[in-house]
Structure formats: C-alpha cells, structure tokens
N, C-alpha and C positions, 0 to 999 in steps of 0.2 A: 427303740434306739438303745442301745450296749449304751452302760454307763462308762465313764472313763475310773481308773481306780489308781488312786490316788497314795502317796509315800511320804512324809518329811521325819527326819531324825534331827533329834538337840542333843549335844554332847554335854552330858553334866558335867562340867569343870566350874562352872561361875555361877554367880548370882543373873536373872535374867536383866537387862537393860532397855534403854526405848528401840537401840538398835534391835534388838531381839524383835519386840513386841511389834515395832513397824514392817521388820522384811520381814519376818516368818510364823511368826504367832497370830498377827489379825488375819492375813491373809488364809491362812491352815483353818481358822476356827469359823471361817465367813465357808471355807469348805467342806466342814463337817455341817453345814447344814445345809449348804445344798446336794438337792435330790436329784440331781445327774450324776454324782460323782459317789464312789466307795473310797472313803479316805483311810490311812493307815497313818497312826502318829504313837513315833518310839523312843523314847529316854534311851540314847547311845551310851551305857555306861562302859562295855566294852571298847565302844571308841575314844571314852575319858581315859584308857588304861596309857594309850599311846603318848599322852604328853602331862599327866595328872600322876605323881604319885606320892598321894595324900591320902590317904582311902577318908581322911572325916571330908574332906574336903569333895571327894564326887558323892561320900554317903548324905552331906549336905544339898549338894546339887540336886541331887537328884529330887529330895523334896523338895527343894523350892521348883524346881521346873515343875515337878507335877503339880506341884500346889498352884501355879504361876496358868496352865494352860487351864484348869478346871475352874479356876475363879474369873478369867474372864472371858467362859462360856464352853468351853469344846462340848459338842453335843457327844456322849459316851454313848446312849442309846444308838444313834447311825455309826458314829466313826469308831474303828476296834485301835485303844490307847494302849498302851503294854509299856515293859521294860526290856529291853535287848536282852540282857542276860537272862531272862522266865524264859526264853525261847530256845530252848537245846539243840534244837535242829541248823540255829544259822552259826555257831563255829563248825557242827559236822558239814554242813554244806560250803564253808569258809574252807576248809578243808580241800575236801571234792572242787572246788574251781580253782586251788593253787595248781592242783596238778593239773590244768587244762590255760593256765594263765601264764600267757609268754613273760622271760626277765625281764625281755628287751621292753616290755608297753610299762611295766614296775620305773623303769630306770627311767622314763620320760614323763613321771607323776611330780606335778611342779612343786609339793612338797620337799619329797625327796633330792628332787633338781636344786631346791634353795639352800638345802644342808648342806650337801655336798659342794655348791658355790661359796657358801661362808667358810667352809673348813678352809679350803685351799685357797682365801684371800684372806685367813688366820695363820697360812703355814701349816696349818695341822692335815694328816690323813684325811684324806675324800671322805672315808665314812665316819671318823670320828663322834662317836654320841648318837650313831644311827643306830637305832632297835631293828630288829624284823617287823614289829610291830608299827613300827612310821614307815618303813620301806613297800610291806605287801597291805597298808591297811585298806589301797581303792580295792583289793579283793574282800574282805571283809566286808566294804559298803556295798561291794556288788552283791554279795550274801545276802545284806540286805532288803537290799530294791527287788531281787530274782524271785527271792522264798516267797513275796506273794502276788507273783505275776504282778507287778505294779506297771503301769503303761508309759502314765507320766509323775516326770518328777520335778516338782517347783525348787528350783535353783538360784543363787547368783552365778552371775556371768563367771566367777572366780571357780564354782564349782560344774559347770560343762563338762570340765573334763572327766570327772568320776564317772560321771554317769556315761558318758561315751566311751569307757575300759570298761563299765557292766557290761554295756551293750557289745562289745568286742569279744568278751569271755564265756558273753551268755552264745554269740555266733559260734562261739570254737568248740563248745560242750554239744550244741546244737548237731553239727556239723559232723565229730567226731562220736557220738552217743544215739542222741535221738531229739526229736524236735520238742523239750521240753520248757524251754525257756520262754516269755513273752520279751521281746526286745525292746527295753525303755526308751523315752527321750527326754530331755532336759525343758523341760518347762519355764523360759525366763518371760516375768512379769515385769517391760519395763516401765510400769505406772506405780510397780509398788518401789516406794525411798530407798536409797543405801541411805541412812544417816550419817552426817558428821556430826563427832565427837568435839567436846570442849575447848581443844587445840585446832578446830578446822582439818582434823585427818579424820577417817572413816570410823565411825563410833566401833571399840573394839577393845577386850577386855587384854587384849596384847600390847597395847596402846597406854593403858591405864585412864581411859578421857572418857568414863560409859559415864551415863545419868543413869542410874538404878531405879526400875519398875515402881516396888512397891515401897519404897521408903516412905517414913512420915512427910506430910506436909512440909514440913517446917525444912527437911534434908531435897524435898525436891523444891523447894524456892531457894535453896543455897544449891545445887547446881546448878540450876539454871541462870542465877547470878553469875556463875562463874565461868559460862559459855564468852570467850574470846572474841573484843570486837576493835574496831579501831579507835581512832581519837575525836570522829567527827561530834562537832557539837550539838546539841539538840536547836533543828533551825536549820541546819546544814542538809541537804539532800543526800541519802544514803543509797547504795547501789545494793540491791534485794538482793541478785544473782551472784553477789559476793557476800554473802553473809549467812552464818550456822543461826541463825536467830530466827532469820525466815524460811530458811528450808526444812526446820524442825518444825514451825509455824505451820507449812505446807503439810507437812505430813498428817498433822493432824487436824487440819480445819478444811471445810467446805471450800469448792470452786468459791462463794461466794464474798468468805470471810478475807480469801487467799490475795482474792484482787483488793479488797478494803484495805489489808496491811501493805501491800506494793503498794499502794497511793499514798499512806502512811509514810513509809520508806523515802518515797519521792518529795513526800513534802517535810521530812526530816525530825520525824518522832524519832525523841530522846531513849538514847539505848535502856534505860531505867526503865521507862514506861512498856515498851516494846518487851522486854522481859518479863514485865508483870504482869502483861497481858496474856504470853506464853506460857507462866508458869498458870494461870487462870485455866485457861485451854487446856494445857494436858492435865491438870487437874480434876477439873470437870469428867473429864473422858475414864479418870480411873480412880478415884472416889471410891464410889461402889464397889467395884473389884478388890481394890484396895484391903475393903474392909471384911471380902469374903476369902481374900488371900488369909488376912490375919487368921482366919476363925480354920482353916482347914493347916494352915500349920502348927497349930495348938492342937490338930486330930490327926494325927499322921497313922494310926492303924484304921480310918477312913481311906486316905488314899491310898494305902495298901492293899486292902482289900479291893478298890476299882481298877488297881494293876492287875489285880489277881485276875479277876473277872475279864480282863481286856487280854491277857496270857491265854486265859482257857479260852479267849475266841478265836483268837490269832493263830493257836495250836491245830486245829481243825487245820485252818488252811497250810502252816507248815509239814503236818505229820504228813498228811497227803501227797505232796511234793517229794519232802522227804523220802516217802519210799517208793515214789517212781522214779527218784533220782539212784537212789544203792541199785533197783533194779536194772536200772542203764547202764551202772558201769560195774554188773557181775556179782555184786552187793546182796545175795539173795539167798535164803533158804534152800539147802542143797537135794531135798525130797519135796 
C-alpha cells in the first residue's frame, strides 16, 4: 500500500500557543511517526514576509517554532523539517505557477476579499495596504504543497480554500504543460480542537487572548486564571458546552477524565478549583517539553544545523521537480 505523503507549514510571526500545539503541532508530530504516512514540516518564513515586517521578530519565530516542534517530539529521522526559504526552487516555481494562475481565482482568496471589504467600509481605495504579496500569496502556498507531490494537506476549515487554488493551478499547469503536478486535498480533522482564547473567541495571536506553550509555570497558572467565565457561584450547576475552561479541559484530557469534569460542571465546581485542575492538566502534558524547549534555545546552531540537514533532504525532491518543471515550459538547455 502507497503511503500517503504528508505537508503542514507555520508561519513564523509569533510565539507558538496551546492554540498552535492543539490544531497543528500534536496532531503533525503523532504524523511524523507514523509509518503509513511521509510527512513534510516547514517554517513559512517567506509567508511571515506578507504580514511581519520585523525581521527580529520572524528571526525570533523562527526559533522558537523550531525549538517548539523538536521539543515535543517531531521525529526528524522519518519526517524531512526545513525552512521555506533553504528551498530555492519554491519562489522559482512561485514564479512558473503566477504565470499559469488565473486573476480571477487571486480576487476570490478570502484574504484578500477581507482587505478589500474593510477599505471600502473605511472609504478608503479597494486595495489600500494591499501587497502582491497578500494578494498572489495562495500561489506561493500552492509552490509549496506542488514541489513535493504532497497528496494530503491537514487543514482548518478557514484554510480549504488554499489548497483548492493549488489544486486548480496544479490542473491548469497540468493541462497546459504536462502531467507534472500530484493534485492535493484538504485534509480536515474534525476531532482535532479549534481552541478558544481567553475572551471566548478563537485562540489567536490577531486577537491578542493566546496562553503561550512554553512559558514558566508560574505565567501558565496566571493565564489560565485569567480564561473568562461567568458569575456562577461555586454550588451552582454550570453549562460545560458554554465554557473555554472545559473545552481547553477537553482538548487535553482523556475520554475519561472529559466526562469526570462535565459531572464536575453539572454538579457546580467552583471556577478556582476547575482552573487549577486545568492548569495541573496542561501542565503535566508539557513539563518535560518544557524543559527540553529551554535547553535547545540556549543551542540554536543545533537547530540549525537540523534545518540544514532537513533543506539537504527536501532539495532532492525539489531539484528533481524542479527541472522537470523549466523542461515543460521551454526552460532547457539549448544543445
């Protein structure tokens, strides 16, 4: 049986959070070890350019995301880790798919749809503050997913659409060239959490409401204190399905644990105690990690060199593509 081969990219702009850790990071790293699947995992620092510009700011990202995947487990031996930019091939193939990628499918990228909806309910110019770079970046992410034949791509529901413009650009190149593309699909896992953030909206560093990953002890029991709840009193029966206390609870505890706190809930544990028992929970769970975060970003020409190593693997299967793609479109040594 053909393994399925596997894509996800993090955009270095921020510090990682639980929201990270829950949608995309356990779920990616429970993937680099298993043995049906070839996974591919890339520090987007070319796609931090589009809305980052700070450069300490994504040069910092960038370490902690890698420090951040390696310390709580990515297997490096199976899954090839890199950085976007070691990969020279995917802006020359960013390239090569502008010219094969309609305006029309650019103009309907909900991104872009949103900018252009704020300007003109500001009075200002449709494209106001628009880059090329925010306008054509689902071409870039399609560079991404293409360069190594990836099949499936583990998504939120928010992100479908990108990958459904790869798969339209990879048709058109296909089409118009040669059958070079594998045609991806969006991979949504609805058992893995969206988290909500501290204000009860979508945990999210646009938001400013994230709990932050590897923070001391002491800073992840003062966010979690400071997760938003109501005024019921301890004694009062509390509604689980409306509350950020247990759906963070959920994400991280066993079927078993999950039902003991909904009876909790029901029988009206005080939001103090309920807290303390959450911040115990994700504690426990990243402890350890924690402690091997600290140790590899005091090493950082450590994970360098495992960028380097994950670049020289990755390149294999870009350079390859690579130059069956210049040869499709005339691209080629003229003797």
């Amino acid at each position: 049986m053909s393994s399925a081969r596997v894509l996800t990219g993090i955009t270095t702009t921020g510090t990682p959070h639980l929201g990270n850790y829950v949608g995309a990071i356990r779920p990616g790293i429970a993937d680099s070890h298993d043995e049906t699947k070839e996974s591919f995992f890339f520090l987007a620092d070319y796609h931090a350019l589009i809305k980052c510009q700070d450069p300490a700011q994504v040069h910092q990202s960038t370490l902690e995301i890698a420090a951040t995947w390696l310390a709580l487990g990515l297997d490096i031996d199976r899954a090839i880790f890199y950085r976007q930019s070691d990969i020279p091939e995917i802006p020359e193939l960013t390239w090569v798919l502008n010219c094969s990628a309609a305006k029309g499918l650019m103009n309907r990228a909900h991104a872009y749809k949103a900018a252009v909806q704020a300007n003109e309910e500001n009075g200002d110019d449709p494209d106001f503050g628009v880059t090329m770079g925010l306008f054509s970046y689902p071409v870039l992410m399609a560079a991404d997913i293409l360069m190594f034949s990836a099949s499936d791509i583990p998504v939120g529901r928010d992100q479908v659409q990108h990958v459904e413009m790869a798969r339209d650009i990879a048709q058109r190149f296909n089409h118009n060239f040669e059958e070079l593309f594998v045609l991806p699909k969006a991979v949504v896992d609805d058992s893995v959490a969206v988290l909500q953030g501290l204000d009860g909206r979508k945990m999210s560093k646009s938001y400013n409401n994230t709990i932050p990953l590897f923070d001391s002890e002491k800073r992840l029991r003062k966010a979690v204190n400071q997760i938003r709840t109501n005024l019921l009193e301890p004694g009062e029966p509390k509604d689980p399905d409306d509350s950020v206390v247990f759906q963070v609870w959920s994400a991280f505890a066993d079927e078993a644990a999950t039902a003991d706190m909904r009876r909790a809930f029901e029988a009206g544990i005080a939001w103090g105690e309920a807290k303390k028992q959450l911040f115990e929970l994700i504690n426990a769970e990243l402890a350890g990690p924690r402690d091997e975060y600290a140790r590899l970003m005091a090493d950082p020409s450590h994970i360098e060199s495992v960028l380097q190593r994950g670049a020289e693997r990755a390149r294999v299967h870009s350079s390859a593509l690579m130059g069956k793609v210049r040869a499709a479109v005339g691209i080629r040594p003229l003797a």
